[in-house]
Structures are given as C-alpha cells and as structure tokens.
N, C-alpha and C positions, 0 to 999 in steps of 0.2 A: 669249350676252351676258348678263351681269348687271347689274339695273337697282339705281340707291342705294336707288331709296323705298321702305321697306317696304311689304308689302300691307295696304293699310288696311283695314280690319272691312267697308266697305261699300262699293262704288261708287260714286260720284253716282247717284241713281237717282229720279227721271226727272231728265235734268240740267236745271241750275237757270238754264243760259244761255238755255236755250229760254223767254223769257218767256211767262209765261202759263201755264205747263203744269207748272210745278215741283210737286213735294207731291203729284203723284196716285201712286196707289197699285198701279201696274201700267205695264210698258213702254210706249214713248209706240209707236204705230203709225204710220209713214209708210208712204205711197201712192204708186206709183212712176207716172208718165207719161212717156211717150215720145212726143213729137211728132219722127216720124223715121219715112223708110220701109225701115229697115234692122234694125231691134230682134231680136234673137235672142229676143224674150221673146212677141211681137205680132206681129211682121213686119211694121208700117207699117199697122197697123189704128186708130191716130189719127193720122195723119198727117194725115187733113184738120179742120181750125181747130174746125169745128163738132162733129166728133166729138170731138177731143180735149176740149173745153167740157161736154159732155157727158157724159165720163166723168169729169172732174173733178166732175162734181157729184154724181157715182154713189161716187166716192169718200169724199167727205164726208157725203156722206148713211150712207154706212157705216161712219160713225165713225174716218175718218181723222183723227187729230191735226195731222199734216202732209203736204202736197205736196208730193215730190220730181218736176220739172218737168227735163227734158234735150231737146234738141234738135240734138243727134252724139249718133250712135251709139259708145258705148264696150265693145262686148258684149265679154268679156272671152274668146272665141274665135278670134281673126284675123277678118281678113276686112272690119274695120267702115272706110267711107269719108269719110276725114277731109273735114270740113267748112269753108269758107272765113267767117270773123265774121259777111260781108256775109247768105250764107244761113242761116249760124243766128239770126239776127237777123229775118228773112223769116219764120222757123218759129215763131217764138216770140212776134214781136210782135202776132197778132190771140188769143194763148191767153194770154198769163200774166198781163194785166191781168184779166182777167175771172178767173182763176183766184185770183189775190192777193184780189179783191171777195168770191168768197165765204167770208172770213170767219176763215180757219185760215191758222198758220205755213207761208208755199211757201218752196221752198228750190229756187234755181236749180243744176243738173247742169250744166257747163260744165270746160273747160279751159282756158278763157281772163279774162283778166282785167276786159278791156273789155266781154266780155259780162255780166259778174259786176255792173262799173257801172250799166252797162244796166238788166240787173234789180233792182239793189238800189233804181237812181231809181224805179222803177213801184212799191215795195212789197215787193218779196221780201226775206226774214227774216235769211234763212241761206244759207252758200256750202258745195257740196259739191263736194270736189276732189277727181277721182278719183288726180290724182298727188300727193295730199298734201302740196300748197306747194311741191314739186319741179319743175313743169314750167314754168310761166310764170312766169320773176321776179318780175313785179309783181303776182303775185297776195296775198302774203301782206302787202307793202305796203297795198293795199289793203284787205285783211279788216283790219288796225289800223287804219285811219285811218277805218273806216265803225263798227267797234265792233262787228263781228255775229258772232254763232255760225259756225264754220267745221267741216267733216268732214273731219277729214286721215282718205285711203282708204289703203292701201298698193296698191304697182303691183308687176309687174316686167313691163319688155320680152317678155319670153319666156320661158315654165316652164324651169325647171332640176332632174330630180328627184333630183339626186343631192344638195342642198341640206338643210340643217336648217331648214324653212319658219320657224319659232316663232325662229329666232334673226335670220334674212332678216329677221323684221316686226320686231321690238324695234330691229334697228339703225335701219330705215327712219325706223321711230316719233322716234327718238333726232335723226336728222340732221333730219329736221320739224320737229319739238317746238322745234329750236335753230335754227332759218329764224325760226319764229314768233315764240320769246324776242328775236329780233336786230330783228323788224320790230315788236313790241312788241303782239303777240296778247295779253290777256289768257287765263291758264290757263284761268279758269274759263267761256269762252266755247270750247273745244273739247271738239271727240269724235270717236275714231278710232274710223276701220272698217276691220278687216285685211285689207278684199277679197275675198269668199271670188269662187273662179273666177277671179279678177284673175292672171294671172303664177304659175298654181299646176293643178299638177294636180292630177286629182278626189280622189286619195288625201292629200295636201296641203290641200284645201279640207277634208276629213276630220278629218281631225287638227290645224285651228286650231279647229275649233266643237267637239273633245273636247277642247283647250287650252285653252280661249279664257280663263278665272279666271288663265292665267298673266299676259294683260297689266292684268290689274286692278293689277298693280305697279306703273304711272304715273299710276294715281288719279284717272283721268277715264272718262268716262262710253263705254261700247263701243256700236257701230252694228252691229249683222249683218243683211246682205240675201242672204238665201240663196236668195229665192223664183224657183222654174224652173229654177235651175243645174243645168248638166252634172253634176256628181260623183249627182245622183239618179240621173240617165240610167246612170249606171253601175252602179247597182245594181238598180235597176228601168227597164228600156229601155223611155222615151215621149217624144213629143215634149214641149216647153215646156209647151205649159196644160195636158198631162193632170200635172204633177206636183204640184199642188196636197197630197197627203197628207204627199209626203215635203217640201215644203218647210214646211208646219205643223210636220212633226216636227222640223227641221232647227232652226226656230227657238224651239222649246219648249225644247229642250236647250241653246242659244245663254243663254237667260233665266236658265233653270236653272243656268247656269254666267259669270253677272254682265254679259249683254246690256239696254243701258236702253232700247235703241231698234232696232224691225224694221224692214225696208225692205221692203215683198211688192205684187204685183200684185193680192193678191184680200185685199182688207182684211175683208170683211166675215168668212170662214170665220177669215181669223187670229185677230180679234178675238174671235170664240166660242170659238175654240181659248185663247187666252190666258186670257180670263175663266173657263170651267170649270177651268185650270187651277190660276188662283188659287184659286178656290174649295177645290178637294180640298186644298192644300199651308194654306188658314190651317185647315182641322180637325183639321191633324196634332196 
C-alpha cells in the first residue's frame, strides 16, 4: 500500500499529546501492569490489588514515564479469556485510583469503551486500543469527545504467513486513522503501535521492528512493546521473564528506527539500556 504523506525528517518524538512529557530528549518509557490472572508475561502475579499497587510504585520509582494498566488478558497467543465489563471493572477498581495518585501519565488497556469512561473519570490520561478504534464502535466516539491521547494498536484475528505484514499494518493504520478523522480525534493526539506478536508470527514480528521507519510515512508518533514476546523465544528458547536481553535489544533497534515510545515490563534495565544508548549515538 502507498501512503500520500511523504516521510517527514522526524517523527514526533516524544509525542507532544502526552502532556507533560513533550521535549525530552529520549523515548518516553511505559510500564506495563497487568491486573489479570492470565497474562503470558506474569501469569497473574498482580492479580491481587495490593500487589498490583505495589508494583506500580516499583514502577515509577523506576522511572516510568507512564503506566499502561489492562485488566483482560489480550496476550497476543490464543488462549486469553475474554472478560465481562462488570469484572474488569472488579479488577481495576481498588488499583488505578491509587495508581493515577502516584503522580505519572496511566493509560488504561481495555477493549471496551465503557471501561475507557470508567477510567478516564478517576484520572487516566490516555486510551490504549488494542483493536485500534476497530473493535467497539463507540470507542473512538469517545476518545473525541474526552480529548485524550489514544494508541491505535494493530490486530489481526489470526496470523496469516503468507501475508505482506508492513502492507496488512499500513492498511489497518489507514481504515483507523479514517474511523478517528470521521469521529473527529485530533491527529496530533495519536500514536500507533503495529503490535508486534498481535495477529503476526515471530518471523512477521521480525520484520515490523526491521521496517518499522517505513510507517513513519503517517507522521505520528510509533509505540513498540516488544518486552517478553514469543518471536525471542524463537531465537533464544526461554520462558517470559528470562527474555529480558532480547527484549532490550528488540527495543533499541525499534528507537533506532523511529520508536517514541516502549512498552516493557522491566523499566528499570530498559531505561539504562536507552540512556547508555543515547549517550554512545550523541558522541558520534
């Protein structure tokens, strides 16, 4: 697929919808939480209230920018069991007040739109949609009519590998983008994430985070959360927490090739990863 805009010089970078955070000088780092006993990443190790509270401040303390908060399991492997409003709503109500108080941008993970209200009234910032405004009509309704930063993700049903992934995402991108423009999103309040692990096998997840400067052709701001994905386990066979190395690398190279914002479980190693990195690239 070809896109009109040409490739603009820069990125947004750190985007400048994220109030508060605009102008620094290195990717913004998001902090993933999973309040879920299903998580392919955790496997339901904050599930309960007080730990999840707890690591959110283990988060911040380690220099999280922002708090990515979910409560359904969306693991991009089969398997995750869909959740009814009434209990993700149970799951999230004694953590994301307390999480919104300490102080940073939280961004509620949902697929629904009434949960999206939900959190937007206690505080939270930003919507992060893993069907990129394609699954619940009223969601992108909503993100205009609240004014917030939104993360159109790409999805698909089911891997396809016979597919051109990089033309799959741009269309996707395309059909969002024109949901948004119709429900009257402000451009400069989005940022796609091409999903890696989403609807894509590991060779496919591969080859979006060695593409990924090709969607800087829509001139908004990119998300990659690569942290624990299968496509490691493919190369290096370990469960979830032991991939910590390769998901550093994953997202060095994501930055390197016009990433403004991570998504990872272990902020703290990322964030020393990023900052040495800068450091070596401004002596060049």
């Amino acid at each position: 697929m070809q896109i009109d805009q040409p490739i603009p010089d820069t990125t947004p970078f750190p985007p400048a919808a994220f109030a508060g955070l605009a102008g620094r000088s290195r990717p913004l780092v998001m902090g993933v939480l999973n309040v879920t006993p299903d998580s392919f990443s955790d496997g339901g190790r904050y599930f309960d209230p007080n730990a999840a509270i707890e690591q959110a401040r283990r988060l911040v303390a380690e220099g999280a920018d922002i708090l990515d908060i979910g409560a359904e399991s969306t693991r991009p492997y089969g398997g995750a069991v869909p959740v009814a409003a009434e209990e993700e709503l149970r799951r999230l109500a004694p953590v994301l007040p307390a999480a919104v108080a300490l102080g940073i941008p939280v961004s509620i993970d949902t697929l629904k739109a009434d949960i999206a209200i939900w959190a937007l009234d206690q505080g939270v910032a930003i919507v992060n949609d893993v069907w990129g405004l394609q699954g619940d009509p009223n969601m992108a309704r909503l993100v205009a009519a609240r004014g917030v930063p939104v993360i159109i993700m790409h999805n698909r049903a089911q891997t396809d590998p016979a597919i051109d992934i990089m033309d799959n995402i741009e269309a996707f991108f395309a059909r969002s983008l024109a949901i948004a423009g119709k429900a009257g999103i402000r451009r400069d309040r989005i940022v796609l994430d091409p999903g890696i692990g989403f609807g894509k096998t590991a060779e496919q997840s591969l080859t979006v985070l060695a593409r990924l400067d090709r969607l800087r052709a829509f001139g908004l701001p990119l998300l990659i959360g690569a942290s624990r994905k299968r496509f490691i386990d493919m190369l290096s066979p370990s469960p979830p927490q032991d991939r910590l190395g390769g998901s550093i690398a994953a997202h060095l190279i994501a930055v390197a090739n016009g990433a403004a914002i991570v998504r990872t479980h272990d902020v703290s190693s990322t964030m020393q990863a990023l900052k040495v990195a800068q450091a070596i690239r401004s002596r060049r």
